[in-house]
Legacy VTK file of the C-alpha trace (Angstrom):
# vtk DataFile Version 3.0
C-alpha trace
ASCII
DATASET POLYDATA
POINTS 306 float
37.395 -16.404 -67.953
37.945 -19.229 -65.333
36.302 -22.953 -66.153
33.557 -23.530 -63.190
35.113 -26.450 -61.207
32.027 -28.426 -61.936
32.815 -28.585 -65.728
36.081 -30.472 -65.559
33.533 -33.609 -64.458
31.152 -33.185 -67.339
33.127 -35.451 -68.992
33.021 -38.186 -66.308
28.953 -37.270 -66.084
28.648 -38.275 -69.185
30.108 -41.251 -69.378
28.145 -42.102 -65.957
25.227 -41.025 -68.267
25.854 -43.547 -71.117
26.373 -46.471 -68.127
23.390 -45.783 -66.940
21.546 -45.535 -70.099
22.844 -48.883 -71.306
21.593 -50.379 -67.575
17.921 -48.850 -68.263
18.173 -50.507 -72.056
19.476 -53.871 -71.003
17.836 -54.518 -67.611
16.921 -58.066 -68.883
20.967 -58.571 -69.878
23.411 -60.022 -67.607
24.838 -56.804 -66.043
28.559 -57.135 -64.944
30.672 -54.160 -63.549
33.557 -55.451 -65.741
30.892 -55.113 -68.811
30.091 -51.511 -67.958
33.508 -50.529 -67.016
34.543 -51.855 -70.735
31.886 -49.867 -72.637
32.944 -46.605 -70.096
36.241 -47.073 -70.853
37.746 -47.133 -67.507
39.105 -49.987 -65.739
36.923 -52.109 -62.670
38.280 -50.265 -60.034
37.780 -46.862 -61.684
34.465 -47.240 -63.036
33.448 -48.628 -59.729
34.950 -45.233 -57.735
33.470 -43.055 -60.162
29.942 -44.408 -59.990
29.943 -44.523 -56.389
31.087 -40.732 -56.523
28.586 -39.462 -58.708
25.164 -41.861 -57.904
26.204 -42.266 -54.012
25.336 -46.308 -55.105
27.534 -49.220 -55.686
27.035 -50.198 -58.978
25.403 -53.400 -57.755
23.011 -51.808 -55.487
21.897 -49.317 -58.149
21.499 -52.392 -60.532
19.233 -54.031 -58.240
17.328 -51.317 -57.257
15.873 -50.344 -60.966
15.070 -54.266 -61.721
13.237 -54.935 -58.448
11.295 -51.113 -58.990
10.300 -52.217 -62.759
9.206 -55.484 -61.815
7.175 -53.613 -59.015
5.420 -51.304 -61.969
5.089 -54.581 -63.656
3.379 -56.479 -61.091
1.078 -53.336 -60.610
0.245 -52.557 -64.315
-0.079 -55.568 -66.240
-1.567 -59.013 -65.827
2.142 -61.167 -66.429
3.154 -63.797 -64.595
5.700 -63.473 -61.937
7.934 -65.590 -63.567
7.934 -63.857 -66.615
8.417 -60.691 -64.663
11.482 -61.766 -63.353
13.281 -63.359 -66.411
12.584 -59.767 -68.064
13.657 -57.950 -65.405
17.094 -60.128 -65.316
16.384 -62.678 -62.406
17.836 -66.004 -63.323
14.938 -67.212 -61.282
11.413 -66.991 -60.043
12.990 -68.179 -56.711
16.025 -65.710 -56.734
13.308 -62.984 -57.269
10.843 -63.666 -54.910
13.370 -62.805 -52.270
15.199 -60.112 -53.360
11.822 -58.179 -53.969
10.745 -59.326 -50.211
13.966 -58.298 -49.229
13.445 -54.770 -50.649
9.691 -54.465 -49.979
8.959 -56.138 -46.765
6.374 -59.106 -48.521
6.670 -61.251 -51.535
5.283 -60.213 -54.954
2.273 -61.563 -54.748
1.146 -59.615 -51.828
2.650 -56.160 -53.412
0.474 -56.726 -56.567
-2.508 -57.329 -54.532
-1.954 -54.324 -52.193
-1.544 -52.480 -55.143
0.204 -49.843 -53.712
2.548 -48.074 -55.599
5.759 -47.946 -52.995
9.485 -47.341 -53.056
9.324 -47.177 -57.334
13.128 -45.951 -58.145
13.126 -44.320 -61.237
16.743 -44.650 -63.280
18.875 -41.681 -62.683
18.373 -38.898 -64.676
20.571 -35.821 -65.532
19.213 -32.671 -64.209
19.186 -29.027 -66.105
20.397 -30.912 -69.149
20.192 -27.682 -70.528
22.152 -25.503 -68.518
26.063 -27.052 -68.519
27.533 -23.702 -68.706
25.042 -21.939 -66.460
26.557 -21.277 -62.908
24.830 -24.374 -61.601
26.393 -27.846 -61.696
24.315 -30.560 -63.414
23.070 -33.282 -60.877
22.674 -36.867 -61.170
18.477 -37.369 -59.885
16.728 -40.535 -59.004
12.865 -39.746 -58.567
10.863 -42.189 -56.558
7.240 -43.462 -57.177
5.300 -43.754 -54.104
2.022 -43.741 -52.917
1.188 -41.394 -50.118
-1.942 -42.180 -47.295
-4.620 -39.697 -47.007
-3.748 -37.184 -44.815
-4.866 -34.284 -42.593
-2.829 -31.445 -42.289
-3.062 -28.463 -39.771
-1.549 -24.399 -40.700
-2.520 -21.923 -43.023
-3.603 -20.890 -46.324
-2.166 -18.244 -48.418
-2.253 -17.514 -52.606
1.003 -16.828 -55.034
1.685 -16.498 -58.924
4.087 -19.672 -59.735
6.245 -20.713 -62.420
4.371 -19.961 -65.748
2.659 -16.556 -64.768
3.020 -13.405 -66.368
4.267 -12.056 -62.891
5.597 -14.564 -61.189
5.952 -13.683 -56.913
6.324 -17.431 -55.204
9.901 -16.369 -54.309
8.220 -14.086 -51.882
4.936 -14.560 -51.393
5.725 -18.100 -49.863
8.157 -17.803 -47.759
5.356 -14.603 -46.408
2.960 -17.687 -46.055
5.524 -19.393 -43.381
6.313 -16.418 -41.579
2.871 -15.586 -41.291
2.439 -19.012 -39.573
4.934 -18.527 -37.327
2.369 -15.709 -35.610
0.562 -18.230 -34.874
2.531 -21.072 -33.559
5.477 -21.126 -31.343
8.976 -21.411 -32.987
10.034 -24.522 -31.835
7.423 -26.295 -33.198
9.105 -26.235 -36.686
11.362 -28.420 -35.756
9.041 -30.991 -33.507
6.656 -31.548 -35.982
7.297 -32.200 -39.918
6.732 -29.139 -41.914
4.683 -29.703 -45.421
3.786 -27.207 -47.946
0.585 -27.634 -49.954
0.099 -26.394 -53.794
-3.531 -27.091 -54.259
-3.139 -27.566 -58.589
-7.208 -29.031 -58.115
-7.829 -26.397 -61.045
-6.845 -25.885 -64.776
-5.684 -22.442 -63.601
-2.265 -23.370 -62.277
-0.522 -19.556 -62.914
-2.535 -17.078 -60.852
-3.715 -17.164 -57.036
-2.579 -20.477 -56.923
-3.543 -21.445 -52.995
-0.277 -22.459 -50.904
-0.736 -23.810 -47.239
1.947 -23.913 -44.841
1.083 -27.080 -42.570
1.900 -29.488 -39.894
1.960 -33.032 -39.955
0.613 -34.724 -36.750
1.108 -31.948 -34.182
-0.079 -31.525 -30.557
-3.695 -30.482 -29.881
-2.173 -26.859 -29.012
-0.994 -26.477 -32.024
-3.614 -27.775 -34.347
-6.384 -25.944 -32.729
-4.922 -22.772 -33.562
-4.575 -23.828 -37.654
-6.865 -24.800 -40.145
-7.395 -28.372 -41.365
-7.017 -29.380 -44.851
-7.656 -33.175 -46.076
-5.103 -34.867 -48.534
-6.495 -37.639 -50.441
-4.713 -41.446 -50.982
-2.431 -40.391 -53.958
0.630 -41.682 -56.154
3.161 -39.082 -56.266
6.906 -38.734 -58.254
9.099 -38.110 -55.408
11.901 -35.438 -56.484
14.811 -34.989 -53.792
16.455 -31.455 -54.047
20.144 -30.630 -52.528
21.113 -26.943 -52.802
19.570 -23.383 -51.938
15.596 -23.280 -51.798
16.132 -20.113 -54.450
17.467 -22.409 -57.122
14.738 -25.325 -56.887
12.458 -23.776 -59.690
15.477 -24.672 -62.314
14.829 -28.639 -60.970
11.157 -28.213 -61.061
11.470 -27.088 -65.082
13.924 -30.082 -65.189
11.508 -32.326 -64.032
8.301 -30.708 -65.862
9.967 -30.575 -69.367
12.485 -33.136 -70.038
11.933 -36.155 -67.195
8.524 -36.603 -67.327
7.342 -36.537 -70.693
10.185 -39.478 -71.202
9.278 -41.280 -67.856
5.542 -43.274 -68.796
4.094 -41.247 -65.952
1.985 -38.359 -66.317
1.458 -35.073 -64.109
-2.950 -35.102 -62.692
-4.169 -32.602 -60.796
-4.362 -32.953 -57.120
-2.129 -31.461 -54.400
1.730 -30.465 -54.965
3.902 -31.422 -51.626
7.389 -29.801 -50.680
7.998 -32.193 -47.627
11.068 -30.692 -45.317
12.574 -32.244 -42.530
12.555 -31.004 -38.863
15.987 -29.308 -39.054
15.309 -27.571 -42.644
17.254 -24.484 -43.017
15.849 -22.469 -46.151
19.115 -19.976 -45.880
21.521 -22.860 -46.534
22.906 -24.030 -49.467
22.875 -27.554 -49.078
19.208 -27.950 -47.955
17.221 -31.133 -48.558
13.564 -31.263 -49.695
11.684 -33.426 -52.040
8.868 -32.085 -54.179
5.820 -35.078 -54.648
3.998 -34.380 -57.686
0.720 -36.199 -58.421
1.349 -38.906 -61.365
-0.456 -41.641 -62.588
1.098 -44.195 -65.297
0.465 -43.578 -68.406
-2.000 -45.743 -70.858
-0.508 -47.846 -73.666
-2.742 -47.198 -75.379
-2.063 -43.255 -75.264
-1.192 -41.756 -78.849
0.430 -38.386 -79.842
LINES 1 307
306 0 1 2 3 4 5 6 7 8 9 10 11 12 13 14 15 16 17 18 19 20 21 22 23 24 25 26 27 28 29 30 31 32 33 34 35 36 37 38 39 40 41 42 43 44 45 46 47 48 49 50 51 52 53 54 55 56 57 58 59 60 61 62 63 64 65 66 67 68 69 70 71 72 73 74 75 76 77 78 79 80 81 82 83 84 85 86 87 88 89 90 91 92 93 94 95 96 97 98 99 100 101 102 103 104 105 106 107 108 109 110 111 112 113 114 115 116 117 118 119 120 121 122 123 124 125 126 127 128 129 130 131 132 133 134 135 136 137 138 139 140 141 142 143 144 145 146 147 148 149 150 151 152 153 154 155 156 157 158 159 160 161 162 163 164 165 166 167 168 169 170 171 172 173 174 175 176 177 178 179 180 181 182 183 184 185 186 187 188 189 190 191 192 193 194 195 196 197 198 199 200 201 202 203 204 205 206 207 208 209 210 211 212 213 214 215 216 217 218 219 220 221 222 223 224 225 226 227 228 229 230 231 232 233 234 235 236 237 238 239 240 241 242 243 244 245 246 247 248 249 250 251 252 253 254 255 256 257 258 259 260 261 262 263 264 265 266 267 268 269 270 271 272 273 274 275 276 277 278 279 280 281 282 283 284 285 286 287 288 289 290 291 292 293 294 295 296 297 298 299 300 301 302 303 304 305
C-alpha cells in the first residue's frame, strides 16, 4: 500500500508542533530563532523555511502575534498593571509594548481594556484531527481567532436539519437544500455582491434535532431584503475557525475543534448563534474553499473546578 504524500511531513509537523509548544510555554522567555532552531534540531535557515512552510508566518511575526493577543486577554480579564502585562508577556518594556500593541490594534492598551472588546485574539496554533494521521486527510496546522462580532441584522431564509450528534444526522443535505431554496428567491448574482452567512440558531439545550439553519445576507439592497426574512444577531464573542478544503470534510474540523481545542483553550462554547461566514466568490464544489466557522465563547472562570 502506497504512503499518503502528506505522511512523509508528519515528522516535520511535529517538530513544528514541539516549537510551537515551547513558544506557548515560554512566552515570557527571550525567544530567539537560533533557540528554537536548536531545540528542533535543524539549523537557522532550515527551521526558519520550515516554519514559514507549515504556519504561512515568519517565526518572528508568529512570536509577536501570540504575546500581543495574551496581553490583549490580559488587559481584558484581569485587573494587572500594564507593565506587568508586558514583562510577562516578554516585552523588555512598558514603552516597547505600548507600541507594538498600538501597532497591531489601532490604539494603545489602555483604550483596548476600556473598550473591552474582545478583537483580533490569535490563539497559538493548534494541530487539527490529531486523531486521524493515517486517515485520508492531511493534519493541518490551525490558528483560531477571538473576536467580538457587532450586533447584526441579517436578511434570507429559515430552514431545520439534524447536525453532528443526532441519531440521523442529514446537514450534508438538508443545508445545502436551505441555499438552493434561497436562490428561488433572489437573483443569482447576488451571491456574490453581497456576503453570504449561515445561521445555526444553538439558543436551545436541544442542539441534535430540527436544529433551525438560515441562509442570509449581510447588508444587501432593499430588493433583495424585502423579499427575505430578518433575523437579529446579538453583540457576541466568537472563536473564529478558518477552514481550507472541501465543504464535505469540515465536520472532521468542527469535532477537532469541539473535542480536543477547546476544552484545552480557557474558553468555553455558550449558546447563542453558530456563523459559517463565506466570501463573495465561495465555491462549495471546490476543494480548496475558505470559510471560517464563529462559535459563541466566553472565557472561562478561574475559579471553575472539575
Amino acid at each position: 500500500m502506497a504512503i499518503p504524500a502528506f505522511l512523509h511531513n508528519a515528522p516535520q509537523i511535529a517538530r513544528i508542533q514541539q516549537a510551537l509548544k515551547y513558544i506557548e510555554d515560554n512566552i515570557d522567555q527571550p525567544l530567539t530563532v537560533d533557540n528554537l532552531a536548536e531545540k528542533s534540531c535543524w539549523s537557522r535557515w532550515q527551521f526558519q523555511r520550515v516554519f514559514m512552510k507549515e504556519t504561512g508566518m515568519s517565526v518572528a511575526q508568529y512570536v509577536r502575534g501570540i504575546r500581543l493577543s495574551t496581553a490583549a486577554k490580559l488587559l481584558l480579564t484581569t485587573q494587572r498593571r500594564q507593565l506587568d502585562i508586558a514583562l510577562s508577556c516578554g516585552f523588555d518594556s512598558e514603552i516597547s509594548f505600548n507600541r507594538s500593541f498600538r501597532k497591531e490594534y489601532g490604539c494603545p492598551p489602555g483604550a483596548y481594556r476600556k473598550r473591552g472588546v474582545f478583537q483580533g485574539l490569535r490563539q497559538p496554533l493548534s494541530l487539527s484531527r490529531p486523531d486521524r494521521i493515517k486517515s485520508e486527510l492531511p493534519p493541518r496546522l490551525v490558528q483560531v481567532k477571538i473576536e467580538t462580532r457587532p450586533a447584526s441584522q441579517l436578511h434570507g431564509i429559515c430552514g431545520y436539519f439534524n447536525g453532528l450528534f443526532s441519531a440521523e444526522p442529514n446537514y450534508e443535505k438538508a443545508i445545502p437544500d436551505i441555499w438552493i431554496n434561497l436562490a428561488r428567491y433572489v437573483p443569482m448574482d447576488t451571491f456574490c455582491r453581497f456576503e453570504n452567512i449561515g445561521v445555526i440558531d444553538l439558543n436551545t439545550d436541544e442542539t441534535a434535532n430540527n436544529i433551525p439553519y438560515w441562509a442570509c445576507f449581510e447588508h444587501p439592497d432593499s430588493t433583495v431584503s424585502s423579499v427575505l426574512q430578518t433575523i437579529r444577531i446579538p453583540e457576541q464573542t466568537y472563536a473564529v475557525i478558518p477552514y481550507h478544503g472541501h465543504v464535505k470534510d469540515f465536520d472532521k474540523t468542527l469535532e477537532w475543534f469541539l473535542f480536543y481545542w477547546l476544552p484545552e483553550s480557557g474558553y468555553q462554547g455558550i449558546n447563542g448563534f453558530d456563523l459559517e461566514i463565506y466570501g463573495r466568490n465561495f465555491d462549495p464544489s471546490s476543494d480548496d474553499a475558505y470559510m471560517e466557522y464563529w462559535v459563541p465563547v466566553s472565557p472561562v472562570s478561574d475559579t471553575v473546578k472539575f
